[in-house]
DSSP file (Angstrom, degrees, kcal/mol; ACC not computed):
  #  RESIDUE AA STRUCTURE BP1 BP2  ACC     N-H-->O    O-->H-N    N-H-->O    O-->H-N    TCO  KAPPA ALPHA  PHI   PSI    X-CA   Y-CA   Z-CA
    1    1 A X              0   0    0      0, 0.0     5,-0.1     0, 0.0     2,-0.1   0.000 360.0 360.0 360.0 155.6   17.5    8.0   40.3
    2    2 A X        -     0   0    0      1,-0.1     4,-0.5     3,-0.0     5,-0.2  -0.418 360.0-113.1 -83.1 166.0   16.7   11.8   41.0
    3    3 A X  S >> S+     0   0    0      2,-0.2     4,-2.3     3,-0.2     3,-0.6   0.847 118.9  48.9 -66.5 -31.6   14.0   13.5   39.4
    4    4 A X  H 3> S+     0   0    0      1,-0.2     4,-2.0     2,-0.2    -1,-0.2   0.793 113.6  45.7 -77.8 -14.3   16.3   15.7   37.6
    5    5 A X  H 3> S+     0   0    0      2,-0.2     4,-0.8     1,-0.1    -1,-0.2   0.543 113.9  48.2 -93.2   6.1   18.5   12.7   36.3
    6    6 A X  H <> S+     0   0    0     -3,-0.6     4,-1.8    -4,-0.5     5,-0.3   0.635 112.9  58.2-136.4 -47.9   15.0   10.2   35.2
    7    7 A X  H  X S+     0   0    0     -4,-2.3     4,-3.1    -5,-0.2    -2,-0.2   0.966 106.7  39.5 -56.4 -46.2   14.0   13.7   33.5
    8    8 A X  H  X>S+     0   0    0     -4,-2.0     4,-5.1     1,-0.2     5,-0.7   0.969 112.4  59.5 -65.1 -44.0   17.1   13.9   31.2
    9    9 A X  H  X5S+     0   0    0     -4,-0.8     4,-0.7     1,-0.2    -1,-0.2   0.854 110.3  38.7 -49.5 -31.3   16.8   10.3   30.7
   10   10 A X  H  X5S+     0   0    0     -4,-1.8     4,-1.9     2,-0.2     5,-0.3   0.941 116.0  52.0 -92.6 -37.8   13.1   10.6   29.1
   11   11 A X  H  X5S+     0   0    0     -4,-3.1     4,-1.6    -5,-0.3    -2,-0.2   0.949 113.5  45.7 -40.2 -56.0   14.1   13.8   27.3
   12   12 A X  H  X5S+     0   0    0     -4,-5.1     4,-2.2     1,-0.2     3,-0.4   0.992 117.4  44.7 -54.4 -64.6   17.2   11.7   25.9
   13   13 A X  H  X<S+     0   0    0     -4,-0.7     4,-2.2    -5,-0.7    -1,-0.2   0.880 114.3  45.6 -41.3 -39.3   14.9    8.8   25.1
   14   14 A X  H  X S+     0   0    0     -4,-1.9     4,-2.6    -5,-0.2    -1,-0.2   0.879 113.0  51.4 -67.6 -47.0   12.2   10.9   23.5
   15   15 A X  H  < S+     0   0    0     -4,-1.6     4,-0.3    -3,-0.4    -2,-0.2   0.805 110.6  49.3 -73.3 -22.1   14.9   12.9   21.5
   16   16 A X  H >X S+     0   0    0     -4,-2.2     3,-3.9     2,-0.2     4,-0.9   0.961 113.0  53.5 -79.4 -61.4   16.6    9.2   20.1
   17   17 A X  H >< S+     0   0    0     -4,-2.2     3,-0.7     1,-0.3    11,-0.2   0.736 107.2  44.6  -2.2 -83.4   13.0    8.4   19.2
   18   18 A X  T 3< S+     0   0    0     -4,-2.6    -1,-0.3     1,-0.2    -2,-0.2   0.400 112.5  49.7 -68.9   4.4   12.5   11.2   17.3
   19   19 A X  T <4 S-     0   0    0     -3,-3.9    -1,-0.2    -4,-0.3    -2,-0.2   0.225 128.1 -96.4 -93.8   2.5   16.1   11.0   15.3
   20   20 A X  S << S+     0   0    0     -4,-0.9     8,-3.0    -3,-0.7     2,-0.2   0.241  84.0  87.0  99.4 -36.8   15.0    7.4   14.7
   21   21 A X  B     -A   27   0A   0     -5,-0.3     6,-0.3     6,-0.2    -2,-0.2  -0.873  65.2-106.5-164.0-123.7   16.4    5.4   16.9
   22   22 A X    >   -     0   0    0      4,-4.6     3,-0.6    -2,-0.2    -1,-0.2  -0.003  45.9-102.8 -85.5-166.9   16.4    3.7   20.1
   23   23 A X  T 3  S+     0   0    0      1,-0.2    -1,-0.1     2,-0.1    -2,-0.0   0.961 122.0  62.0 -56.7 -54.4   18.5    4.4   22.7
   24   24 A X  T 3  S-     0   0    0      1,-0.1    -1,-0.2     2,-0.1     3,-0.1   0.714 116.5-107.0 -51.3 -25.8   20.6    1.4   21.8
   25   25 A X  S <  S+     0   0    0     -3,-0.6     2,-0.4     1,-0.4    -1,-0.1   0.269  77.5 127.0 105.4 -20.5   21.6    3.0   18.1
   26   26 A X        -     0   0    0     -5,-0.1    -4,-4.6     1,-0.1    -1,-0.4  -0.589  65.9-109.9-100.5 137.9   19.2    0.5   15.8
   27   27 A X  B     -A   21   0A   0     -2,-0.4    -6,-0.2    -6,-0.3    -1,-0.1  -0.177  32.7 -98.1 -60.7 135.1   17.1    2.1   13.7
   28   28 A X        -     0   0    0     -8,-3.0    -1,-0.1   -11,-0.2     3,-0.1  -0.326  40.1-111.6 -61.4 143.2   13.3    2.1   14.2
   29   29 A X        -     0   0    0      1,-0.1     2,-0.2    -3,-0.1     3,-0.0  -0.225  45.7 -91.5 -46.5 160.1   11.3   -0.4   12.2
   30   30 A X        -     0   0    0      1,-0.1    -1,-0.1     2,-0.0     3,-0.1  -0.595  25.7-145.3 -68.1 136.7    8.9    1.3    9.3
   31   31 A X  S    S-     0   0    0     -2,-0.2     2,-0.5     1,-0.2    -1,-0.1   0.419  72.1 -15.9 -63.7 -22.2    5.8    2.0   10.2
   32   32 A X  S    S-     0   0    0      2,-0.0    -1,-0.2    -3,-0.0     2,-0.1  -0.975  73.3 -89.9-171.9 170.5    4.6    1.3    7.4
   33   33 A X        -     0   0    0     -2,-0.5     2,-0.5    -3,-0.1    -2,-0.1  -0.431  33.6-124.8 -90.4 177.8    5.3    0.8    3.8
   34   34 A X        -     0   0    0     -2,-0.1     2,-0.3    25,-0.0    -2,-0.0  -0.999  25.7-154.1-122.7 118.9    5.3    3.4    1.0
   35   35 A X        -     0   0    0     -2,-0.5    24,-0.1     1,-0.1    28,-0.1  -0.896  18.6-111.7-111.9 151.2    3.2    2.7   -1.5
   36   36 A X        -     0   0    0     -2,-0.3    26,-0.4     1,-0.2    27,-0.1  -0.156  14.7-151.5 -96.6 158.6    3.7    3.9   -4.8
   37   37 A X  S    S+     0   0    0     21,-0.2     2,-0.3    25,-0.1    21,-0.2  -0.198  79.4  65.1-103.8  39.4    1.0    6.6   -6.3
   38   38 A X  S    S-     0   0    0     21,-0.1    -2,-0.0    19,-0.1    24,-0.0  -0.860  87.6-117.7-145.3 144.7    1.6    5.6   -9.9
   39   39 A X        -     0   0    0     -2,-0.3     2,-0.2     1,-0.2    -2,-0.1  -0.026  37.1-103.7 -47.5 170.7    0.7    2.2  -11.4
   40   40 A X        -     0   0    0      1,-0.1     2,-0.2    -4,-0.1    -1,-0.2  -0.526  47.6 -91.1 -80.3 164.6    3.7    0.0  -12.9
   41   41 A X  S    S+     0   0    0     -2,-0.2     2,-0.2     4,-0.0    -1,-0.1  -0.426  75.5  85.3 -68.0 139.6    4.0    0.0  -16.7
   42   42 A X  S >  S-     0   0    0     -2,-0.2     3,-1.4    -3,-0.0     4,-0.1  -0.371  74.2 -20.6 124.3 168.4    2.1   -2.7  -18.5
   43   43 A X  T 3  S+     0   0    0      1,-0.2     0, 0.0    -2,-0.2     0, 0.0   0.155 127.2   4.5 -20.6 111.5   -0.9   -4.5  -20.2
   44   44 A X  T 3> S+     0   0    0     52,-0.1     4,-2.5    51,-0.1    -1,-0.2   0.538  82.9 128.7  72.9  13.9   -3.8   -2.6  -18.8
   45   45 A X  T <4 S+     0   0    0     -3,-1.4    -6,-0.1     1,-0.2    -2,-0.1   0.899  77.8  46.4 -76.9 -30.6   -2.1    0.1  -16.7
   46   46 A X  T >> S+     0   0    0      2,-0.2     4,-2.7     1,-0.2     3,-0.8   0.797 105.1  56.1 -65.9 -12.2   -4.4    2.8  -18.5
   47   47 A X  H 3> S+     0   0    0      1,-0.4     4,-1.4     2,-0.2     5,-0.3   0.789 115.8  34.2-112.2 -13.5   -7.2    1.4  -18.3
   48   48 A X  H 3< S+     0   0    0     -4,-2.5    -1,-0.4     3,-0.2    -2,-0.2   0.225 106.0  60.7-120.8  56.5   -7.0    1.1  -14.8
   49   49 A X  H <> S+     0   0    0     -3,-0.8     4,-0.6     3,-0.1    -2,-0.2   0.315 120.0  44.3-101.1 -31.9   -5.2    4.2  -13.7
   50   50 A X  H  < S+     0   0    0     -4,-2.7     4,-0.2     2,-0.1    -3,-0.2   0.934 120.9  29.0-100.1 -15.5   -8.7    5.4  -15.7
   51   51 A X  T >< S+     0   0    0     -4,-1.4     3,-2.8    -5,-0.2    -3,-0.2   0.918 128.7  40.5 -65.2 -92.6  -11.5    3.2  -14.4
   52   52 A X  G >> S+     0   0    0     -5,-0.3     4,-1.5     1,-0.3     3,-0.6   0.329 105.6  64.6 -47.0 -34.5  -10.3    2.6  -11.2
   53   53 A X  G 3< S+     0   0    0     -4,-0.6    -1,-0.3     2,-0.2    -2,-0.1   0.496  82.9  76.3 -48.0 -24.8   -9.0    6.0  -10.5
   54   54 A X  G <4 S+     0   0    0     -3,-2.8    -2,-0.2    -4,-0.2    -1,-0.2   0.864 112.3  25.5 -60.3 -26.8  -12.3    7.6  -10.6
   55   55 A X  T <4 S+     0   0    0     -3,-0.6     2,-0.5     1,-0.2    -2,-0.2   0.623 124.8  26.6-114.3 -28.9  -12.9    6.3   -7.3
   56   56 A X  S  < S-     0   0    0     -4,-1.5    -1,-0.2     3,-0.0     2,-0.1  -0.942  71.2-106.6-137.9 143.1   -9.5    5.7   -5.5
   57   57 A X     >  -     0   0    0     -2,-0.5     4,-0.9     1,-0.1   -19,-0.1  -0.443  37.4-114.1 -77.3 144.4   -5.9    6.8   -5.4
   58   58 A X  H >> S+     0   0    0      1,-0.2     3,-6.2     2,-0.2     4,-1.0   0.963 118.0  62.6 -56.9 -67.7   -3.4    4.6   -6.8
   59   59 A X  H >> S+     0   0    0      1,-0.3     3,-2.2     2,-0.2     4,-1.3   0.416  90.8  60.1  15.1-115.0   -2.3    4.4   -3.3
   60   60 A X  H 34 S+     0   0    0      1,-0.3    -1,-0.3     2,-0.2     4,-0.2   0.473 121.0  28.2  31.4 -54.5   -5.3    3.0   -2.1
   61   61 A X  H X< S+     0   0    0     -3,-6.2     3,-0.7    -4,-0.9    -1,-0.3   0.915  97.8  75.1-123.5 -10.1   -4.6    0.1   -4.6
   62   62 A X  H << S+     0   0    0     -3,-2.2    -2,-0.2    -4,-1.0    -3,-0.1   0.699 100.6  53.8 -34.6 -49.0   -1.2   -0.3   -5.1
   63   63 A X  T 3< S+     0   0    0     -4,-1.3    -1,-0.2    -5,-0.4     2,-0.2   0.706  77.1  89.4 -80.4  -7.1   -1.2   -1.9   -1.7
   64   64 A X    <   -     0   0    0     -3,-0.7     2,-0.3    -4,-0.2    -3,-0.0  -0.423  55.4-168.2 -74.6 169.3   -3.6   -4.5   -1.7
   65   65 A X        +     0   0    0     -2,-0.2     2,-0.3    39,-0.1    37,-0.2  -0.888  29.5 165.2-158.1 112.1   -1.5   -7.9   -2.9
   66   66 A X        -     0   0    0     35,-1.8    37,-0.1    31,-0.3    -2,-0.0  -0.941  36.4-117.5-137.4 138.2   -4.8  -10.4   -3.6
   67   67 A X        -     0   0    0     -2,-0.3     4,-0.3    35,-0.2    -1,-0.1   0.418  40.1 -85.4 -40.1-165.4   -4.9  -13.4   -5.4
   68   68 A X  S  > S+     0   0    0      2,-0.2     4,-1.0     3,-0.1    29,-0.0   0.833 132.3  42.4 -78.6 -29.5   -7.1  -14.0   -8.8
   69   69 A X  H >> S+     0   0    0      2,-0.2     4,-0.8     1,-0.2     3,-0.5   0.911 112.6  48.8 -89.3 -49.1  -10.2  -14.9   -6.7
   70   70 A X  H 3> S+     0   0    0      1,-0.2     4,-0.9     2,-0.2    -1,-0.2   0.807 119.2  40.6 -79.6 -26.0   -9.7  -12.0   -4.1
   71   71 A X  H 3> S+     0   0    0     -4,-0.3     4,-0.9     1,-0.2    -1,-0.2   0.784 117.3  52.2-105.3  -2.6   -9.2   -9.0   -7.4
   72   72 A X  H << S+     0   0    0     -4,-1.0    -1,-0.2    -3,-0.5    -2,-0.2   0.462 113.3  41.6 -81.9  -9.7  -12.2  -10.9   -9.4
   73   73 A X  H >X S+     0   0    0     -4,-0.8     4,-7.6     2,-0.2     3,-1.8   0.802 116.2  47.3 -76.1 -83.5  -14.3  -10.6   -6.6
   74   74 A X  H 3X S+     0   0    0     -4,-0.9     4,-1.6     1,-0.3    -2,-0.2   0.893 116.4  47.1 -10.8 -82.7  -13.0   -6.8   -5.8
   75   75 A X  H 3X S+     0   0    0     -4,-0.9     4,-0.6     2,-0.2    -1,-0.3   0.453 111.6  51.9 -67.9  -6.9  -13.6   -5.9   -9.6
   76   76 A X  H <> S+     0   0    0     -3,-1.8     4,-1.9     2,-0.1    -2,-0.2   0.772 111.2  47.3 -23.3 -68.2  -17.1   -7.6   -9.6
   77   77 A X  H  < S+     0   0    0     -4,-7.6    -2,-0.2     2,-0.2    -3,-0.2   0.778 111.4  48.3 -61.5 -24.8  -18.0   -5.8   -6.9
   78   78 A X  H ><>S+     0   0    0     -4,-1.6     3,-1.1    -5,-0.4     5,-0.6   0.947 112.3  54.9 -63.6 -55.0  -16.6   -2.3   -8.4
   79   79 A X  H >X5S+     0   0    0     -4,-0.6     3,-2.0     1,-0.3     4,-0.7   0.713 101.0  49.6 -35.9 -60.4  -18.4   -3.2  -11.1
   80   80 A X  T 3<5S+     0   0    0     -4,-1.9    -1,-0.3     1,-0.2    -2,-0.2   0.153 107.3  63.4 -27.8  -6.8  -22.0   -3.7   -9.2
   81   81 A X  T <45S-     0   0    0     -3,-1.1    -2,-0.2    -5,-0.2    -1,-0.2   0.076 135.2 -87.8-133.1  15.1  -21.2   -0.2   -7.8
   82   82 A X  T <45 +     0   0    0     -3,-2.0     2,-0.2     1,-0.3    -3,-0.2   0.752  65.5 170.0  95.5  19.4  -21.3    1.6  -11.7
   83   83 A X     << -     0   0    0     -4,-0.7     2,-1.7    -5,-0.6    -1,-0.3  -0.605  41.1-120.8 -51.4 132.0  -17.7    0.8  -12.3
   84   84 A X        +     0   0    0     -2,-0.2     2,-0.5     2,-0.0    -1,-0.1  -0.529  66.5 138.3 -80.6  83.0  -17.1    1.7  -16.3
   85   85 A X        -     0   0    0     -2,-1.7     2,-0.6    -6,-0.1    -3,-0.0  -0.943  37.3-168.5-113.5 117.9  -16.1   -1.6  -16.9
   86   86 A X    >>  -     0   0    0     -2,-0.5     3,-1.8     1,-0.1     4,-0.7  -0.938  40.1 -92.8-128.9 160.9  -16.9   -3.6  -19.6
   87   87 A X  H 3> S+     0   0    0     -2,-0.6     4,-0.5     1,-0.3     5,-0.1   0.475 124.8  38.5 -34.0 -28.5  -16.5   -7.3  -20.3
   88   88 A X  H >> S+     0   0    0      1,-0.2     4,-2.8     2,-0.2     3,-0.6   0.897 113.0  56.4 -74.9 -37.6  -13.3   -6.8  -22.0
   89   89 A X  H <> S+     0   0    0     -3,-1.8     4,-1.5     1,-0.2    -2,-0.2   0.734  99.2  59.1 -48.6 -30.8  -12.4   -4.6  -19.9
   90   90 A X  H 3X S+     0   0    0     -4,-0.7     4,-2.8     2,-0.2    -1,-0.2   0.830 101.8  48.8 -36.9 -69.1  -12.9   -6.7  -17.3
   91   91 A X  H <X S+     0   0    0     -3,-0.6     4,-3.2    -4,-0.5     5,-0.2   0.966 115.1  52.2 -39.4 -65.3  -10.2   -9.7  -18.4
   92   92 A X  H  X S+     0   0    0     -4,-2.8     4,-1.8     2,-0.2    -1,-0.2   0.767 103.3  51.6 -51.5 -33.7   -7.8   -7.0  -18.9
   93   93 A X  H >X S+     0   0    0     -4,-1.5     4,-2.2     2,-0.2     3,-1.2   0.992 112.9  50.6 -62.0 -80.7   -8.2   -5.2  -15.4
   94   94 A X  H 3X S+     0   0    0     -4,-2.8     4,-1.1     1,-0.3     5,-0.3   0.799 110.1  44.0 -31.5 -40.8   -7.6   -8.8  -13.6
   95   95 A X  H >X S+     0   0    0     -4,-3.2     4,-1.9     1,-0.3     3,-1.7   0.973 111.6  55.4 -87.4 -16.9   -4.7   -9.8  -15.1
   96   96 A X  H <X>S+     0   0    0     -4,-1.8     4,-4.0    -3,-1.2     5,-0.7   0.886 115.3  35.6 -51.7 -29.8   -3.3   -6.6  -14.8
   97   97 A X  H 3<5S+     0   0    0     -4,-2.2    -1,-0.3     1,-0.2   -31,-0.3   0.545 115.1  56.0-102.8   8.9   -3.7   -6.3  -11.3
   98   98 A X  H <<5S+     0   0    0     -3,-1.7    -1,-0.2    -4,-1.1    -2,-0.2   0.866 114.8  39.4 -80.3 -50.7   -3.0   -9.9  -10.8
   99   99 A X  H  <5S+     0   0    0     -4,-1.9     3,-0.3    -5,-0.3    -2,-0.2   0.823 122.9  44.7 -84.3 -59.9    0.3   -9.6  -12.5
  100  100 A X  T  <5S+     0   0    0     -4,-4.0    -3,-0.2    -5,-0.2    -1,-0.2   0.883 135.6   5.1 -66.4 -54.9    1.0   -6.0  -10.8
  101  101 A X  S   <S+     0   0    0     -5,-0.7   -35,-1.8   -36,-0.0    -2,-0.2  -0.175  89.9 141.0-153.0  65.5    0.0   -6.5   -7.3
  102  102 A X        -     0   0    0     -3,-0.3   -35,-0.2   -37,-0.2     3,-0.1  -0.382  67.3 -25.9 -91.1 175.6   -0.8  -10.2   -7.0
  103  103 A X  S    S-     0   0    0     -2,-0.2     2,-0.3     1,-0.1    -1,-0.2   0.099  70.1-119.2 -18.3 125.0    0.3  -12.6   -3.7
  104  104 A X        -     0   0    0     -3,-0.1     2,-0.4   -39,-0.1    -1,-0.1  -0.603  34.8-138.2 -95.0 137.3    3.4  -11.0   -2.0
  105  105 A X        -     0   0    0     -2,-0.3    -1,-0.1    -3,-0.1    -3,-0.0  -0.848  16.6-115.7-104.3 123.7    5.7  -13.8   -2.3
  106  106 A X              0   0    0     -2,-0.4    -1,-0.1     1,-0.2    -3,-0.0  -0.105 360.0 360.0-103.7-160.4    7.8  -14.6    0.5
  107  107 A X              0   0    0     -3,-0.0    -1,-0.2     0, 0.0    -2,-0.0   0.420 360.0 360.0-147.3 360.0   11.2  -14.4    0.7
């Protein structure tokens, strides 16, 4: 190939990239997920969109998927680091977030 014809070829390639995808026509994989910046609706969603919010964007927690042991651990620890939690509060935070953004199930 020439230099001028291996240039248009990386230009082209660089320009399907950046439309999305490859050379071939299929579409690039996600990079990444989009995770949502709002809780879901349900038992406890205020009351961690406000404890849990002081410190982190829903982001931030929206994406974890933990078991009961991995978000009782997690909320222990928040909690040992002045979380406003208190023992009821507590129950309610787990199952919410068990329930909301427990083990990604696979499919």
């Amino acid at each position: 190939m020439s230099a001028g014809r291996t240039a248009a070829f990386l230009l082209l390639t660089v320009a399907a990239f950046a439309l999305g995808t490859y050379v071939s026509g299929a579409p690039l994989p996600a990079r990444r997920a989009v995770y949502a910046k709002q809780f879901p609706a349900g038992e406890g969603q205020e009351l961690v969109a406000g404890r849990c919010q002081t410190c982190h964007s829903a982001m931030l927690i929206t994406q974890q998927r933990k078991d009961s042991t991995a978000w009782e651990k997690t909320t222990t620890l928040m909690e040992k680091w002045s979380a406003p939690l208190t023992p009821d509060d507590h129950a309610t935070v787990i199952r919410y977030l068990l329930r909301s953004f427990g083990p990604a199930t696979k499919k």
